[in-house]
ROSE-299326 format. One record per residue: residue number from 1; residue in one letter; x, y, z of N, C-alpha, C in turn. Coordinates in Angstrom, 2 decimals, decimal comma. Layout:
N
(NUM A (X Y Z) (X Y Z) (X Y Z))
...
END
This chain:
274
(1 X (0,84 -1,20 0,00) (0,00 0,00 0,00) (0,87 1,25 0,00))
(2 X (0,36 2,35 -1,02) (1,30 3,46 -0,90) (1,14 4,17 0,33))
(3 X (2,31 4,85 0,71) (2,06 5,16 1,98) (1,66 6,61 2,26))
(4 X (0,48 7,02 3,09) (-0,02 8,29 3,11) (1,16 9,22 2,94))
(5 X (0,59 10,56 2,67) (1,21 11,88 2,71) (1,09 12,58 4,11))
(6 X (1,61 13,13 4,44) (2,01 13,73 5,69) (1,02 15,30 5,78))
(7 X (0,88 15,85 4,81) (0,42 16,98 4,38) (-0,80 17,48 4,94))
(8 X (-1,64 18,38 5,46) (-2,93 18,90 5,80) (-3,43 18,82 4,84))
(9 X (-4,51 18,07 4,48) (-5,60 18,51 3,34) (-6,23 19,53 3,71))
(10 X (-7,27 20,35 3,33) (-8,02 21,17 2,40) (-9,02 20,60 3,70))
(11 X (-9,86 19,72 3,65) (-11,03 19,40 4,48) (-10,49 17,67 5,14))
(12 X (-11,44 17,67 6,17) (-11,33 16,46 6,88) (-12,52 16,32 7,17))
(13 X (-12,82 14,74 7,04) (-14,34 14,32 7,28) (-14,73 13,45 8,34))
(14 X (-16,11 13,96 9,00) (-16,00 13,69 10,08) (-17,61 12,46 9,87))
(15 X (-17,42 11,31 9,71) (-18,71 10,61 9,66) (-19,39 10,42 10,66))
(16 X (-21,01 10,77 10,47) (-21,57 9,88 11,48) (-23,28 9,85 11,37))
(17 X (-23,78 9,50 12,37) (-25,28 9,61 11,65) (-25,99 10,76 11,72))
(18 X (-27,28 10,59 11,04) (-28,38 11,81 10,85) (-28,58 12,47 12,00))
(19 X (-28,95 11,77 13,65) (-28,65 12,37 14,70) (-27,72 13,19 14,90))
(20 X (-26,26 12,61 14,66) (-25,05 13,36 15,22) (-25,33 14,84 14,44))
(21 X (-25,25 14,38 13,15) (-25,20 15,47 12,36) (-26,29 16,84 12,72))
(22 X (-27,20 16,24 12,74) (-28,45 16,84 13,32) (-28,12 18,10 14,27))
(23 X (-27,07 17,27 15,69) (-27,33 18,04 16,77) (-25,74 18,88 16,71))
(24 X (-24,88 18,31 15,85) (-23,25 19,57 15,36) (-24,22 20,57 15,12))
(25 X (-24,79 21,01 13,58) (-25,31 21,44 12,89) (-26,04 22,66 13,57))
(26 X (-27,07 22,38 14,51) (-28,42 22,83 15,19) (-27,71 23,53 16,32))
(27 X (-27,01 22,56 17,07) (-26,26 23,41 18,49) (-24,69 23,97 17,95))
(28 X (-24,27 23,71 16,72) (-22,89 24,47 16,36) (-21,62 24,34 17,17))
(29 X (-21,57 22,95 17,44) (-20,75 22,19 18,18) (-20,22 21,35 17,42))
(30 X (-19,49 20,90 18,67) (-19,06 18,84 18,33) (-18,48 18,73 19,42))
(31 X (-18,35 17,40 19,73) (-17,53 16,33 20,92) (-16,80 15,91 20,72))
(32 X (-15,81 16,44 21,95) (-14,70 15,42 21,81) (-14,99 14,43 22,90))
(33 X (-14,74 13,01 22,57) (-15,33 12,15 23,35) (-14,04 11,02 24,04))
(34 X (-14,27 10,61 24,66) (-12,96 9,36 25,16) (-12,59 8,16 24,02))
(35 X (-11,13 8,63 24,07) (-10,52 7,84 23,00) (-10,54 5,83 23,30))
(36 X (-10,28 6,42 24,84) (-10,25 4,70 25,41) (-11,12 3,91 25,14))
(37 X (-12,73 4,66 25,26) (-13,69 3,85 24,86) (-14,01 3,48 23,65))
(38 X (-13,18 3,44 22,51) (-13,41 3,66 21,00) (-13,61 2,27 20,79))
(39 X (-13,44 2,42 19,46) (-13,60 0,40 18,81) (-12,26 -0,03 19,05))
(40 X (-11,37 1,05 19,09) (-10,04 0,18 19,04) (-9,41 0,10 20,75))
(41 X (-9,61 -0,87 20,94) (-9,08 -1,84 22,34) (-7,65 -0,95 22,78))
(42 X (-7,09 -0,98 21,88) (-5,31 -0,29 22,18) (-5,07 1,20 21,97))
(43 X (-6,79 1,82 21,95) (-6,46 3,41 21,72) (-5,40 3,70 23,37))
(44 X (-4,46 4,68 23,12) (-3,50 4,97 24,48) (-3,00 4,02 24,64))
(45 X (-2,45 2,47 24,32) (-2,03 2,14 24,89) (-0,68 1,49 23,90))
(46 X (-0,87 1,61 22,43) (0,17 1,30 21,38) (1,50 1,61 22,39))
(47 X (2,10 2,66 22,66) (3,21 3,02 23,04) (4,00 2,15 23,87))
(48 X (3,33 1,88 24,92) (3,73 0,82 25,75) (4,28 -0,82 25,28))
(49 X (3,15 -1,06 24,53) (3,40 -2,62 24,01) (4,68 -2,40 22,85))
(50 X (5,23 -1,35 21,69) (5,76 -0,90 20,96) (7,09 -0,24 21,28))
(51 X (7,74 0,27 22,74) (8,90 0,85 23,29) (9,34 -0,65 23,88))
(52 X (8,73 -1,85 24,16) (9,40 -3,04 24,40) (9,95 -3,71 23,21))
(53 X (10,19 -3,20 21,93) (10,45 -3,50 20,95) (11,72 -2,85 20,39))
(54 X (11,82 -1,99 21,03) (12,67 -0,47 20,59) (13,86 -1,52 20,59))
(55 X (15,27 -1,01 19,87) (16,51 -1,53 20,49) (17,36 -0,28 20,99))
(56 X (16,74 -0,34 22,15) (17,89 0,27 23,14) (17,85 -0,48 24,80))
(57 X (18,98 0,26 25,10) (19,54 -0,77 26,04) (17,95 -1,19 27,33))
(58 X (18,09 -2,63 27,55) (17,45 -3,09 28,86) (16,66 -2,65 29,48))
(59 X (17,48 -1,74 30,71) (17,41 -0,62 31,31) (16,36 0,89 31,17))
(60 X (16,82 0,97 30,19) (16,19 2,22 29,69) (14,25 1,43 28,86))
(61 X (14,43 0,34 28,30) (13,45 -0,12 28,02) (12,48 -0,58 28,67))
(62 X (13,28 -0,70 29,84) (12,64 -1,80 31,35) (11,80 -0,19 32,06))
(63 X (12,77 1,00 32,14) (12,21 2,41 33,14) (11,25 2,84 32,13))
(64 X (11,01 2,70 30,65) (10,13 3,43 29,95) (9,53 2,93 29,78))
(65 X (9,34 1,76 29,73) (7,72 1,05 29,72) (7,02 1,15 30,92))
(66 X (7,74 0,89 31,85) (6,97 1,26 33,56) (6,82 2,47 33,11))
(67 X (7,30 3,90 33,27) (6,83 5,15 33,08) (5,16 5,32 31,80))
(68 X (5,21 4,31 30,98) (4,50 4,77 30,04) (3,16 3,76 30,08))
(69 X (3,55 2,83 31,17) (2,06 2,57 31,77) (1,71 3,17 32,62))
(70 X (2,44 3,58 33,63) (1,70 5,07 34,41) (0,99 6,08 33,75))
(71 X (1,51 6,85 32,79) (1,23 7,45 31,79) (-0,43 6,98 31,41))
(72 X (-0,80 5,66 30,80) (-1,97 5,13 30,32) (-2,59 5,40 31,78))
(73 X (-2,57 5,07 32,71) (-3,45 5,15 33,88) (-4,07 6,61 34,13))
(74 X (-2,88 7,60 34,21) (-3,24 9,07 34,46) (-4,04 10,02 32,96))
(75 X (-3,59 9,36 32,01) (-4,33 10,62 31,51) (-5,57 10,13 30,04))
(76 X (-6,77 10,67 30,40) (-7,25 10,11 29,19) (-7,45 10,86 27,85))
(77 X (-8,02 10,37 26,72) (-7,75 11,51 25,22) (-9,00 11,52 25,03))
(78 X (-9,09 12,49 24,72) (-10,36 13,30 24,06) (-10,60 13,55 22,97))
(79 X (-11,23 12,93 21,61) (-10,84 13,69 20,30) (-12,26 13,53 19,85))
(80 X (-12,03 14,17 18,62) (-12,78 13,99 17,44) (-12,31 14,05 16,71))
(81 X (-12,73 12,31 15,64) (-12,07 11,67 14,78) (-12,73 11,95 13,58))
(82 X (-12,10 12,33 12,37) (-11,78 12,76 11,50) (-11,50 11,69 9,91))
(83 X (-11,70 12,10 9,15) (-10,57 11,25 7,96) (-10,68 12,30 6,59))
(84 X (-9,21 12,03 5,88) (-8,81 12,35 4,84) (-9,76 12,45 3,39))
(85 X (-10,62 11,42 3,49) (-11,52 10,93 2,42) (-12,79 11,14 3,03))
(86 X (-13,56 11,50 2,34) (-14,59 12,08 2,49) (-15,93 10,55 2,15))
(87 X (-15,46 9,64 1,15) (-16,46 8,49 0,59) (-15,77 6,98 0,88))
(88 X (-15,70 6,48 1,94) (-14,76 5,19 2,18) (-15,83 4,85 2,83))
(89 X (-16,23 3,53 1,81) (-17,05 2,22 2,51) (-17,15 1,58 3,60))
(90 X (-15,85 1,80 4,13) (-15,40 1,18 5,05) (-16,02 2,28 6,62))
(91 X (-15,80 3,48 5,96) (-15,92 4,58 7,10) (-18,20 4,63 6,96))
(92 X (-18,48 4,11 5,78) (-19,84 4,22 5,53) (-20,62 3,10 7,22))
(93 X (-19,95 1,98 6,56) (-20,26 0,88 7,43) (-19,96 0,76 8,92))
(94 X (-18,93 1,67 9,17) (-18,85 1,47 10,77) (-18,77 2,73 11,37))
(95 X (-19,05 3,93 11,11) (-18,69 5,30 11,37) (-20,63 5,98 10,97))
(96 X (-20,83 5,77 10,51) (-22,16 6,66 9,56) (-23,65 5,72 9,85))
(97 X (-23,97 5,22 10,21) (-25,50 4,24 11,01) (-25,27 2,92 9,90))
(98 X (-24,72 2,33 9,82) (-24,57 1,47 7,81) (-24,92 2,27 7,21))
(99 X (-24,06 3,60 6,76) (-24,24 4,07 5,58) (-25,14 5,39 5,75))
(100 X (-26,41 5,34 6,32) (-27,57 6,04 6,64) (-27,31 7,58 6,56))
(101 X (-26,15 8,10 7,38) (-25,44 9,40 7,88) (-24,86 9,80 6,44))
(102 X (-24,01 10,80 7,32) (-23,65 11,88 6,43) (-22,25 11,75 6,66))
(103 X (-20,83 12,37 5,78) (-19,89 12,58 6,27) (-19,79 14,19 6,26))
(104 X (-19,25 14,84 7,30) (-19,56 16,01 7,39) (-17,64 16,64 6,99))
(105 X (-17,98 17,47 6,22) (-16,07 17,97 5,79) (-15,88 19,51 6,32))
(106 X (-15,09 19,15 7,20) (-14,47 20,37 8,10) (-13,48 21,52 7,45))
(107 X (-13,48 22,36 7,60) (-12,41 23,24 6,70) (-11,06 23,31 7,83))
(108 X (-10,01 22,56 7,36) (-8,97 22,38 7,84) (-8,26 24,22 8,54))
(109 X (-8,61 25,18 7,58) (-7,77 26,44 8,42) (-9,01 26,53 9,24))
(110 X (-10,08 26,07 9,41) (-11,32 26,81 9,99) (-10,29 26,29 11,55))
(111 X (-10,02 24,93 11,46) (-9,96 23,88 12,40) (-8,61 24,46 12,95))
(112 X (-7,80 24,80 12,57) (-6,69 25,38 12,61) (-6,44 26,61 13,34))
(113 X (-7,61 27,76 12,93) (-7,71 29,25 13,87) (-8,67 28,63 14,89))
(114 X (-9,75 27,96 14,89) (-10,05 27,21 16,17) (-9,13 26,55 17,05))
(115 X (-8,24 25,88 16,79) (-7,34 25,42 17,94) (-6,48 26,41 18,43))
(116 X (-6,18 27,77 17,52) (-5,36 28,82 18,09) (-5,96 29,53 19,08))
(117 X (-7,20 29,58 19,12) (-8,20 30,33 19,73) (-8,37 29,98 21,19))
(118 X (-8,27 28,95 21,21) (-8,10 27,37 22,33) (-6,76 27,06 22,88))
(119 X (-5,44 27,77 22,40) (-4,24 27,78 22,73) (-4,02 28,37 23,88))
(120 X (-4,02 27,30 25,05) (-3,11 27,60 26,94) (-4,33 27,69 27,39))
(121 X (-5,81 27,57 26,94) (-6,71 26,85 27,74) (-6,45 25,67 28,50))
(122 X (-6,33 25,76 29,91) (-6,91 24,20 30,12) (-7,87 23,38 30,24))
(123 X (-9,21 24,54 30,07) (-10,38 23,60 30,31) (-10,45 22,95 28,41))
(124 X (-9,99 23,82 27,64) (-10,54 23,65 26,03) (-9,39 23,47 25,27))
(125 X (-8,12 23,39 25,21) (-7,19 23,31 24,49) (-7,15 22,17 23,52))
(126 X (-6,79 21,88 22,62) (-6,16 20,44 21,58) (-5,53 21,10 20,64))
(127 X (-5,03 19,27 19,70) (-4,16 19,73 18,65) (-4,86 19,34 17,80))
(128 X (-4,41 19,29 16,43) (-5,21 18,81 15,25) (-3,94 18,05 14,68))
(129 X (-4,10 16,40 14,93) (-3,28 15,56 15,10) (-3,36 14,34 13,88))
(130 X (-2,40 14,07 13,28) (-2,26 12,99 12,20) (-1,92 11,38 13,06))
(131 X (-2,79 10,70 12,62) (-2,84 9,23 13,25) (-1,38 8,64 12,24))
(132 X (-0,19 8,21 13,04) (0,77 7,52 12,46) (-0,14 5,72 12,56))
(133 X (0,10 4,97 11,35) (-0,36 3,51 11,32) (0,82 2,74 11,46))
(134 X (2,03 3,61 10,44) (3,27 2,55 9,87) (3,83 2,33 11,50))
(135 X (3,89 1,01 11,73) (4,68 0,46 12,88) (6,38 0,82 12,86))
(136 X (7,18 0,63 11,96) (8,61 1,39 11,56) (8,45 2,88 12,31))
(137 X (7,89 3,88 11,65) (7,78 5,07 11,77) (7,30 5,28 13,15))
(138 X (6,00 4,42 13,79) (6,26 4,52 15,23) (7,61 4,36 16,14))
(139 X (8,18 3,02 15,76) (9,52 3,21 16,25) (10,49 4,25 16,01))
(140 X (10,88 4,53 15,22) (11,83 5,32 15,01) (10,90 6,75 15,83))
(141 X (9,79 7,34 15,76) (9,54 9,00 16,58) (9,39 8,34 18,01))
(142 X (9,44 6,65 18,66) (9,59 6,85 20,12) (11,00 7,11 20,47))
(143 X (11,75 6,08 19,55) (13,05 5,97 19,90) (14,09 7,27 20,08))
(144 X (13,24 8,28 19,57) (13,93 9,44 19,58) (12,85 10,53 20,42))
(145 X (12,24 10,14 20,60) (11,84 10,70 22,32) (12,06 10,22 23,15))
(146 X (12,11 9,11 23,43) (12,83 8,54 24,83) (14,50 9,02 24,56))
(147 X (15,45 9,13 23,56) (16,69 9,56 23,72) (16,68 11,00 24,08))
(148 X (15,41 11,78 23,57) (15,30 13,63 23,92) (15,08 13,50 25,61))
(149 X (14,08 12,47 26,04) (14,21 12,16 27,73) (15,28 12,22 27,90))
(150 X (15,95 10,80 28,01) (17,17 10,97 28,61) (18,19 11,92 28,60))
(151 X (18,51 12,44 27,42) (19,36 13,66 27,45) (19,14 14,80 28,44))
(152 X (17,89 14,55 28,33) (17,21 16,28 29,30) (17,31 15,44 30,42))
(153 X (17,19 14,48 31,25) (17,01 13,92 32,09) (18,82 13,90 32,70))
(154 X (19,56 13,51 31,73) (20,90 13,77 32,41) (21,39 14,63 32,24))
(155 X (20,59 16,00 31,71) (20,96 17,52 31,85) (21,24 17,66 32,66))
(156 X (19,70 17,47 33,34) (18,93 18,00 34,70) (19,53 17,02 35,73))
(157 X (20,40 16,15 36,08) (21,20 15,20 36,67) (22,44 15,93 37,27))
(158 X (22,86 16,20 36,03) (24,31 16,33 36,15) (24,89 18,01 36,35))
(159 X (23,77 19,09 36,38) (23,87 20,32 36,16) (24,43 20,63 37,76))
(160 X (24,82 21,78 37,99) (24,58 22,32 39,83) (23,28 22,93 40,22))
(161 X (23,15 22,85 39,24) (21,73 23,93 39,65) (20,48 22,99 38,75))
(162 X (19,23 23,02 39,34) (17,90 22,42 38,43) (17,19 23,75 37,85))
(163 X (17,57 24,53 37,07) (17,28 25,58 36,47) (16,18 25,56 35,72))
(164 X (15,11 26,58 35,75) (13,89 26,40 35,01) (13,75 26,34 33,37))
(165 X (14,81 26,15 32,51) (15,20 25,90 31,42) (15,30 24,30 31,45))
(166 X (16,10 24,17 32,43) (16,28 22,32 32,23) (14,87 21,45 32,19))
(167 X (14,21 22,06 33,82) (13,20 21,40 33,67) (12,09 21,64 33,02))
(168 X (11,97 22,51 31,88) (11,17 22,65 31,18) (11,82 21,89 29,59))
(169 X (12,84 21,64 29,34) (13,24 20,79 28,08) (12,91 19,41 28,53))
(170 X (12,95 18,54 29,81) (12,46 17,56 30,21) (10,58 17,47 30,25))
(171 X (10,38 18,64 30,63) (8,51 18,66 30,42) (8,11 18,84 28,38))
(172 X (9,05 19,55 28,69) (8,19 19,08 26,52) (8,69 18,21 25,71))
(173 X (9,77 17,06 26,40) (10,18 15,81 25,59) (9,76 15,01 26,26))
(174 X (8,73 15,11 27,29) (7,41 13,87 28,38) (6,34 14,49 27,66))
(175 X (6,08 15,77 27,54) (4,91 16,22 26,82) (4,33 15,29 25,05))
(176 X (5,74 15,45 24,52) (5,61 14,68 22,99) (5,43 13,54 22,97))
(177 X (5,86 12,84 24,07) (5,80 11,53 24,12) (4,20 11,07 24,66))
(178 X (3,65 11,84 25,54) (1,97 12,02 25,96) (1,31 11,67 24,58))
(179 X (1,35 12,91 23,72) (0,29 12,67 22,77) (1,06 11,54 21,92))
(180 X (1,76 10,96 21,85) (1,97 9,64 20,74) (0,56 9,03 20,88))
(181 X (0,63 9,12 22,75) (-0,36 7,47 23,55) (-1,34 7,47 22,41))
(182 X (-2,29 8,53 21,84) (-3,05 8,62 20,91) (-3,23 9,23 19,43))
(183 X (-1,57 9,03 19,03) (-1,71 9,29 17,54) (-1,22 8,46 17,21))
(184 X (-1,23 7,07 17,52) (-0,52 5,80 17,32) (-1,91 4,99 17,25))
(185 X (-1,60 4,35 15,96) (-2,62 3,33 15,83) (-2,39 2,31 15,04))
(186 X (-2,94 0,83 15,12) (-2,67 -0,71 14,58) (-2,64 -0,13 13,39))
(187 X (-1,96 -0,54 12,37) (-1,93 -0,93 10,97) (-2,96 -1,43 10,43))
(188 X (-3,54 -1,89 11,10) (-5,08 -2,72 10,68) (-6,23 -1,78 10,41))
(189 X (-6,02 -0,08 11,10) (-7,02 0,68 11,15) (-6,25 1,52 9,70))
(190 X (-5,16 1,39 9,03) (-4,62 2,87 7,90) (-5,56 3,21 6,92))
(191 X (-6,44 2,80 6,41) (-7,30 2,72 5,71) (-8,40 4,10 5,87))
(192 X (-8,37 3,66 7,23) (-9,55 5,05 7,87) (-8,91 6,77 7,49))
(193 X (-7,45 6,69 7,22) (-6,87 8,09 7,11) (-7,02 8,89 7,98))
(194 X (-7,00 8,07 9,19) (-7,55 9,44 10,20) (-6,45 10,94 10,61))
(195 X (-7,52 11,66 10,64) (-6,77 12,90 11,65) (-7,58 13,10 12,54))
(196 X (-7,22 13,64 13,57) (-8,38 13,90 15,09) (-7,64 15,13 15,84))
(197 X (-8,77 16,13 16,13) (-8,40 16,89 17,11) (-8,35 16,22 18,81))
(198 X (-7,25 16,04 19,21) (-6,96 15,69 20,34) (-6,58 16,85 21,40))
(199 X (-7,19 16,24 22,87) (-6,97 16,77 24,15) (-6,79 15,93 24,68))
(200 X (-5,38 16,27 25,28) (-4,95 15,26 26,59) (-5,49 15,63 28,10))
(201 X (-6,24 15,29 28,82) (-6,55 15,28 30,16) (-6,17 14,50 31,55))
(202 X (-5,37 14,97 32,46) (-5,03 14,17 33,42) (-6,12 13,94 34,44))
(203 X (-6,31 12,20 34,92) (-6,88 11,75 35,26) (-7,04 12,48 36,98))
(204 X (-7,60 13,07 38,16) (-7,44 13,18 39,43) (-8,04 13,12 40,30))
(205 X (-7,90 12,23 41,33) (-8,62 11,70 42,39) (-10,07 11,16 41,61))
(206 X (-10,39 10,36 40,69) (-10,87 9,28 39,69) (-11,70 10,60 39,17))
(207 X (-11,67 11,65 38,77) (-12,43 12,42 38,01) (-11,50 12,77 36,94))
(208 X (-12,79 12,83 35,84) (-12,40 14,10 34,57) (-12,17 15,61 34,91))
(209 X (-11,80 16,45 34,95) (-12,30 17,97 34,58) (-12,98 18,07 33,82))
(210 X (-13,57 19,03 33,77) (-14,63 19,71 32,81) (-14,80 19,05 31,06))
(211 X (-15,49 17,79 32,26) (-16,05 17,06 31,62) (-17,74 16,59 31,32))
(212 X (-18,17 16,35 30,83) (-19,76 15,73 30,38) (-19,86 14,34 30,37))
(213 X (-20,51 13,63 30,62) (-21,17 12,21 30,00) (-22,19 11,89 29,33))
(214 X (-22,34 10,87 28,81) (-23,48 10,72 27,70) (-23,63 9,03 27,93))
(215 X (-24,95 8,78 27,60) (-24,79 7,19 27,24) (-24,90 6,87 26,13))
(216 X (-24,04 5,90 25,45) (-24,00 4,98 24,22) (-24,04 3,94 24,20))
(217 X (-24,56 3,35 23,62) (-24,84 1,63 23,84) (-24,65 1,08 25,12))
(218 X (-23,41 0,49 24,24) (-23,03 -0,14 25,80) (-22,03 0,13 27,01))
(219 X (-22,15 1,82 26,96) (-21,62 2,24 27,84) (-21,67 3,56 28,05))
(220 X (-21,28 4,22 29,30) (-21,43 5,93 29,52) (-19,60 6,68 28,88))
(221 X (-19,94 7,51 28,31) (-18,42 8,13 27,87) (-18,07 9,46 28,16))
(222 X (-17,15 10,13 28,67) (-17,14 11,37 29,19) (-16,75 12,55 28,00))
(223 X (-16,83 13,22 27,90) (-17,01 14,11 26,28) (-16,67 15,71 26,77))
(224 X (-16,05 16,17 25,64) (-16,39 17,72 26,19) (-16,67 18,13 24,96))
(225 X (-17,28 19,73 25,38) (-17,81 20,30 24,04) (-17,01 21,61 23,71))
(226 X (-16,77 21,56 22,20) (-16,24 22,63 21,93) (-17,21 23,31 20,41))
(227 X (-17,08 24,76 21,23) (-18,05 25,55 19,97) (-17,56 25,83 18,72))
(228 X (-18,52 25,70 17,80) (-18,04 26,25 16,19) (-18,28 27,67 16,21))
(229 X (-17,22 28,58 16,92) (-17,74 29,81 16,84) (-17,28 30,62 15,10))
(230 X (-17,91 31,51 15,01) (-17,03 31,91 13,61) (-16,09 33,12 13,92))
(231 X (-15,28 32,53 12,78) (-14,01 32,94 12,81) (-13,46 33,23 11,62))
(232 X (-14,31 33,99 10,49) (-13,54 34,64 9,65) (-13,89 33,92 8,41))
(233 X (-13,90 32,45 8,84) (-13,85 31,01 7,63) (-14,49 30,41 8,11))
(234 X (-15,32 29,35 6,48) (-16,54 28,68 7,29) (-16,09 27,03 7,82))
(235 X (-16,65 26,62 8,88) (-16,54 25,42 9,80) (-16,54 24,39 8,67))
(236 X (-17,96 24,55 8,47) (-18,27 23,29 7,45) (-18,15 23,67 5,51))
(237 X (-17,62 22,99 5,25) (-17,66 23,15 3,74) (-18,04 22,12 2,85))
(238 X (-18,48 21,14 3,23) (-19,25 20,00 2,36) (-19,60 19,00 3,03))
(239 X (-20,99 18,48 2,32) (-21,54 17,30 3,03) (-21,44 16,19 2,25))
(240 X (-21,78 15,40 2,31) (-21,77 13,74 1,84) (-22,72 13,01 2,10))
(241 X (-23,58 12,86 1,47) (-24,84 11,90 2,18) (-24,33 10,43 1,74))
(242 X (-24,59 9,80 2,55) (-24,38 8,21 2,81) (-24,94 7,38 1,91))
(243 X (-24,61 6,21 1,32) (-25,13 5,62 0,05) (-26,26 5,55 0,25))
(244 X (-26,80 5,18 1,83) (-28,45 4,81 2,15) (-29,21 5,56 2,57))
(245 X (-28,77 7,04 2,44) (-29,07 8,25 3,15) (-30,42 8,66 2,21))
(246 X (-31,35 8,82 1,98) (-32,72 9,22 1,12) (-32,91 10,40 1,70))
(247 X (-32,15 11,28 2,61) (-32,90 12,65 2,61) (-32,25 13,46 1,17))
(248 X (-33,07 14,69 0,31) (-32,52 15,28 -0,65) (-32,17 16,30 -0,47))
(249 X (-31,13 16,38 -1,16) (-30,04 17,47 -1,05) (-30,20 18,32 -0,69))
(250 X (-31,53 19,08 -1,42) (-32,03 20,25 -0,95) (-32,37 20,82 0,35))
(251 X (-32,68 19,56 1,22) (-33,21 19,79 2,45) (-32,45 20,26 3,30))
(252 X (-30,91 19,02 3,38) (-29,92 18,87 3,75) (-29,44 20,69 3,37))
(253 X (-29,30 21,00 2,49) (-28,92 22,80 2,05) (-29,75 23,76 2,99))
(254 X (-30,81 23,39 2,96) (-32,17 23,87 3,82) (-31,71 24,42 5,09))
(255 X (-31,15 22,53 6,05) (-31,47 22,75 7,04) (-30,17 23,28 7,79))
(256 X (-28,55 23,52 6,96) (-27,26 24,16 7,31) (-27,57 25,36 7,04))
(257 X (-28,49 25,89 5,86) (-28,99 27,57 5,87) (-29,52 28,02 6,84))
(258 X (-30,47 27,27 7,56) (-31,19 28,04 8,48) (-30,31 27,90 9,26))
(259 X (-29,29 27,52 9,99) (-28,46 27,29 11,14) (-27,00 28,11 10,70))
(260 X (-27,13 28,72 9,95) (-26,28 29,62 9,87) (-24,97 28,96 8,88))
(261 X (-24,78 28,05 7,98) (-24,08 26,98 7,78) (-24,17 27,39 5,96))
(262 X (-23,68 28,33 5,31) (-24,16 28,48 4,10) (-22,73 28,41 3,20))
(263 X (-23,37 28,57 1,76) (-22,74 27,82 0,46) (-21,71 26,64 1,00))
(264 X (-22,59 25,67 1,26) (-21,96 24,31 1,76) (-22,22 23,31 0,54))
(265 X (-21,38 22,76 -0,16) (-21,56 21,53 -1,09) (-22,05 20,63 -0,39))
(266 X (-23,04 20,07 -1,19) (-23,57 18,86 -0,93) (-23,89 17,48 -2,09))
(267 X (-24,08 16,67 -1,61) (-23,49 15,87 -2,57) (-23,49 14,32 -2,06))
(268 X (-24,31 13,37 -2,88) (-24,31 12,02 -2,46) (-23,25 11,16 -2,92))
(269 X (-22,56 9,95 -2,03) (-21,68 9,50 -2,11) (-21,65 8,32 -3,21))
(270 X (-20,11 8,51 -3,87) (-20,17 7,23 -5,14) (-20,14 5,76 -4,40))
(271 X (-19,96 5,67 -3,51) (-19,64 4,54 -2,84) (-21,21 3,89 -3,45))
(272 X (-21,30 2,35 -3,44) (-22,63 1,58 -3,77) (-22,65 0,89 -2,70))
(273 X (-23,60 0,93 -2,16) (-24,08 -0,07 -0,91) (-25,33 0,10 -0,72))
(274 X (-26,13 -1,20 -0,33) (-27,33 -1,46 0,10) (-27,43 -2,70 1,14))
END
């Protein structure tokens, strides 16, 4: 398989059903919701099983895997997941009700002066984050954060003084290594193209912060909300109705006009499914 581009697209699509869509749209939101609880079993936790693989010495493999299951315990991720492609069958069938939904396409600078806007918040902050799949390429960006640790770590060792320079080059080479926990994902998922705005949250005394819950199936998930305020550029810039989706276009135009949501493409998906 050729291997993705690294690059920001233009839009990112966010699938899901007529509900979801419904209530972004109407309340001019979205959720970011808990990554742990996702379909994928090893969201946050790739890093850990993957730095026992690394080749570096024992020692250092033996203290960073203990450190980076602590890590999984304290802090959980928050995102909203995203993809590159706007019409993937694959994203129809398990992302969109079978198909039913919409994929909704985000305007990448919209998403972009929104996270600036959100920059040194702690109740609202994230990044707008590219999911690495290739297992290689995971190795090689841990292996060289755990060596940016240690270096800063035997800065801050060996200095006379613990100077607020040192220990701040040790907090943003633990910081980079945080968000891997959730831009790391099985090879089995590359297909999806994901990107996701992520927030990291530390876990304390068993609460979220400024957090929400909701119930879903088969379980309650803690979520936070962040507003589509405007900002110059529009949020949404194209829709996608779902192969099995029968509402018409027009309506769909209708009902982002009245909500403030205008010259939005719309447009039913080539994908065939029934």
């Amino acid at each position: 398989m050729k291997k993705e581009t690294t690059s920001l697209p233009d839009t990112l699509y966010h699938y899901c059903s007529n509900e979801a869509f419904h209530a972004i749209v109407s309340n001019q939101s979205i959720r970011l919701s808990s990554l742990s609880l996702s379909n994928d079993a090893m969201e946050g936790k790739l890093i850990s099983e993957t730095i026992k693989t690394l080749t570096l010495d024992k020692e250092t493999i033996k203290n960073s895997h203990k450190n980076a299951t602590i890590y999984e315990g304290l802090f959980e991720g928050l995102g909203f997941c995203l993809s590159k492609k706007g019409d993937l069958l694959s994203q129809w069938r398990g992302y969109a009700n079978d198909a039913t939904g919409v994929s909704i396409g985000f305007s990448t600078q919209y998403l972009q002066q929104l996270k600036d806007q959100h920059a040194g918040s702690v109740d609202s902050d994230f990044n707008l984050e590219r999911i690495e799949y290739d297992q290689q390429t995971q190795k090689d960006i841990l292996t060289s954060r755990l060596n940016k640790i240690l270096a800063a770590e035997e800065d801050l060792n060996t200095a006379s003084k613990a100077t607020p320079n040192l220990k701040e080059s040790l907090l943003r080479a633990e910081c980079l290594l945080l968000r891997d926990m959730y831009r790391f994902k099985n090879d089995a998922f590359q297909e999806e193209l994901e990107w996701r705005l992520l927030s990291l949250i530390i876990c304390i005394d068993e609460t979220l912060p400024n957090c929400d819950f909701q119930a879903k199936g088969n379980k309650i998930t803690p979520f936070r909300t962040l507003e589509l305020d405007p900002l110059g550029c529009p949020a949404i810039t194209h829709v996608i109705l779902g192969p099995k989706n029968i509402t018409p276009e027009n309506v769909i135009k209708q009902f982002l006009n009245t909500n403030g949501f205008v010259e939005v493409k719309v447009n039913r998906a080539k994908a065939s499914y029934r």
